[in-house]
C-alpha positions in Angstrom: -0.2 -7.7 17.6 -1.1 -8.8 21.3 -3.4 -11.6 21.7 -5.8 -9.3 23.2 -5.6 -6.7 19.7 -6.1 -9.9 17.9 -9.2 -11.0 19.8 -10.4 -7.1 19.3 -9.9 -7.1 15.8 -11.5 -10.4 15.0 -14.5 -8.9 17.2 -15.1 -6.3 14.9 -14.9 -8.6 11.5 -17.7 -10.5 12.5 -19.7 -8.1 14.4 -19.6 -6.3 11.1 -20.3 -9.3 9.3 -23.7 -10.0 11.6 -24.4 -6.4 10.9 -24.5 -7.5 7.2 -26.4 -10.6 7.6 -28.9 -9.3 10.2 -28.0 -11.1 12.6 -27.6 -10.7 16.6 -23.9 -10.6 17.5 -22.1 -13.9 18.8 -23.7 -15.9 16.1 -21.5 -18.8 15.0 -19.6 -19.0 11.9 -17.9 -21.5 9.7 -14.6 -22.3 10.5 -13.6 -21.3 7.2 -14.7 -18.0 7.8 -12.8 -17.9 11.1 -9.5 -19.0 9.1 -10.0 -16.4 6.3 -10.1 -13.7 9.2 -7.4 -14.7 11.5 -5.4 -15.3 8.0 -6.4 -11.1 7.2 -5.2 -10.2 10.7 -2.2 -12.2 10.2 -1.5 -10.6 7.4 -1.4 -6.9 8.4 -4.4 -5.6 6.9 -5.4 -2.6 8.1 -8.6 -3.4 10.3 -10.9 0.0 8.0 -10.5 -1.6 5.1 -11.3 -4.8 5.9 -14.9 -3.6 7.2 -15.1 -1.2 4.0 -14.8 -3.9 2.1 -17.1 -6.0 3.9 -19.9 -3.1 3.7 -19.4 -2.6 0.2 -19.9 -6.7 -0.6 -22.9 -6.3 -2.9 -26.5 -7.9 -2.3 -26.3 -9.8 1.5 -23.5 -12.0 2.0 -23.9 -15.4 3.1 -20.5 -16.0 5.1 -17.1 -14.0 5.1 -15.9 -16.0 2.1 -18.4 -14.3 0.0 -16.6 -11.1 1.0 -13.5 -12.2 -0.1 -12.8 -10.1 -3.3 -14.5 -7.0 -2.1 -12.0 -6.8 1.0 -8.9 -7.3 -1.1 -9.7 -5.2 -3.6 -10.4 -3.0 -1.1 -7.0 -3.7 0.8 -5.5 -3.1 -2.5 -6.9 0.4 -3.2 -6.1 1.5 0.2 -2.4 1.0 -0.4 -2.2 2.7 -3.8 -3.9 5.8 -1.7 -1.5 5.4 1.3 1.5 5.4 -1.1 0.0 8.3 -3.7 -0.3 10.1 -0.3 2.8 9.5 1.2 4.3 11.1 -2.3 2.6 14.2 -1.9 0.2 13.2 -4.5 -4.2 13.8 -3.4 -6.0 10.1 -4.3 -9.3 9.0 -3.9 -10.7 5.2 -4.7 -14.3 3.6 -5.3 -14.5 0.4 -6.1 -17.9 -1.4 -7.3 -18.7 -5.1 -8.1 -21.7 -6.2 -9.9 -23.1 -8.6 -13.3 -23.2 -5.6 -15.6 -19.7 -4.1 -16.2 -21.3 -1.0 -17.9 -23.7 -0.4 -15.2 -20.9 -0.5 -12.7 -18.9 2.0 -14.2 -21.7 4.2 -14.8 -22.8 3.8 -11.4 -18.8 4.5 -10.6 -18.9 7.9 -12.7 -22.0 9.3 -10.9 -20.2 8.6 -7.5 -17.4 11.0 -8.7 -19.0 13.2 -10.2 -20.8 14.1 -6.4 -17.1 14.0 -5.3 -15.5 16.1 -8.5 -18.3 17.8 -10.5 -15.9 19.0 -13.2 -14.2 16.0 -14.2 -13.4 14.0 -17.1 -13.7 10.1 -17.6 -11.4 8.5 -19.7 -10.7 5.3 -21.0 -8.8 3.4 -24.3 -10.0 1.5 -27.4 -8.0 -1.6 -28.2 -6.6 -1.4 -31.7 -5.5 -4.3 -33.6 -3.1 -4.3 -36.7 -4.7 -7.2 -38.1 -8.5 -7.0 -37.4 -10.8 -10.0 -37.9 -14.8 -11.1 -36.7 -13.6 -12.8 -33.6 -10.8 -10.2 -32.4 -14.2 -7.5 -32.8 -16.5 -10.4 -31.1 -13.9 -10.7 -28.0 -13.4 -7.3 -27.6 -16.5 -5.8 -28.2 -17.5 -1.6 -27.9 -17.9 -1.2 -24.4 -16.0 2.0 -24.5 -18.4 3.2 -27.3 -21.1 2.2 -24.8 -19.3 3.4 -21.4 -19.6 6.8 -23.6 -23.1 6.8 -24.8 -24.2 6.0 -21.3 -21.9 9.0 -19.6 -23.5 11.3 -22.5 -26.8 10.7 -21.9 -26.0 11.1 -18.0 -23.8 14.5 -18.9 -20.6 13.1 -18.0 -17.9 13.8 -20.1 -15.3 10.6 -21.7 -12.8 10.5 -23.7 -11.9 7.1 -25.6 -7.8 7.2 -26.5 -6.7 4.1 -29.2 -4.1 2.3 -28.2 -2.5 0.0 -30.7 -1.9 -3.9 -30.3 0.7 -5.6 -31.7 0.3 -9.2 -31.8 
């Protein structure tokens, strides 16, 4: 990458980012925030998905550090789609962050559903061989939740056991 791409592509991070904080373009930011960047460009990763992830940071970020995980992840999902695609195989990602895990998902489902109106959720049950009150009070029913919730929304799930062996 040419210093002049570089300087481009750090640019649009933080013009994003003052997007995001409502702010005028050209304000200044940490120098930890300046690292993080250059350390993203150095990297490789692909300029969209570094402002994807930056727009999808939930509530209003304070600095670029606070978009961290939502960029990575992001970053991440875009190359399991790149190589699905590249294998002939159609992909789609959404990714969410949030307190509530259930909420999240729920909020996950209804996004695609708009996408896919006929499909299926599905997710696993953790079964133990040798059950006790804390192994239940770890891993508590979310899936039996996760379902209720899609139910009640008209979303369909299907909750598959899968055994544990400790």
């Amino acid at each position: 990458m040419t210093p002049s791409d570089r300087e481009k592509w750090l640019k649009a991070v933080f013009e994003e980012l003052s997007k995001r904080l409502g702010r005028e373009p050209g304000w200044c930011y940490s120098p930890a925030d300046y690292h993080l960047a250059e350390g993203w460009c150095s990297k490789g990763l692909p300029l969209p998905a570094v402002l994807q992830g930056i727009r999808e940071t939930g509530g209003a970020p304070r600095s670029l550090q606070a978009c961290k995980g939502a960029v990575e992840a992001n970053v991440a999902l875009r190359y399991f789609e790149n190589f699905c695609h590249s294998n002939g195989l159609a992909s789609k990602s959404y990714l969410s962050f949030g307190t509530d895990p259930i909420d999240g998902f729920v909020d996950l489902c209804a996004r695609v559903r708009q996408d896919f109106p006929n499909c299926i959720f599905f997710t696993s049950k953790l079964i133990f061989e040798h059950d006790n009150f804390f192994i239940r009070l770890l891993h508590n029913q979310a899936a039996l939740v996760l379902q209720q919730r899609l139910h009640l929304a008209d979303m369909q799930m299907v909750i598959l056991p899968l055994k544990v062996e400790v």
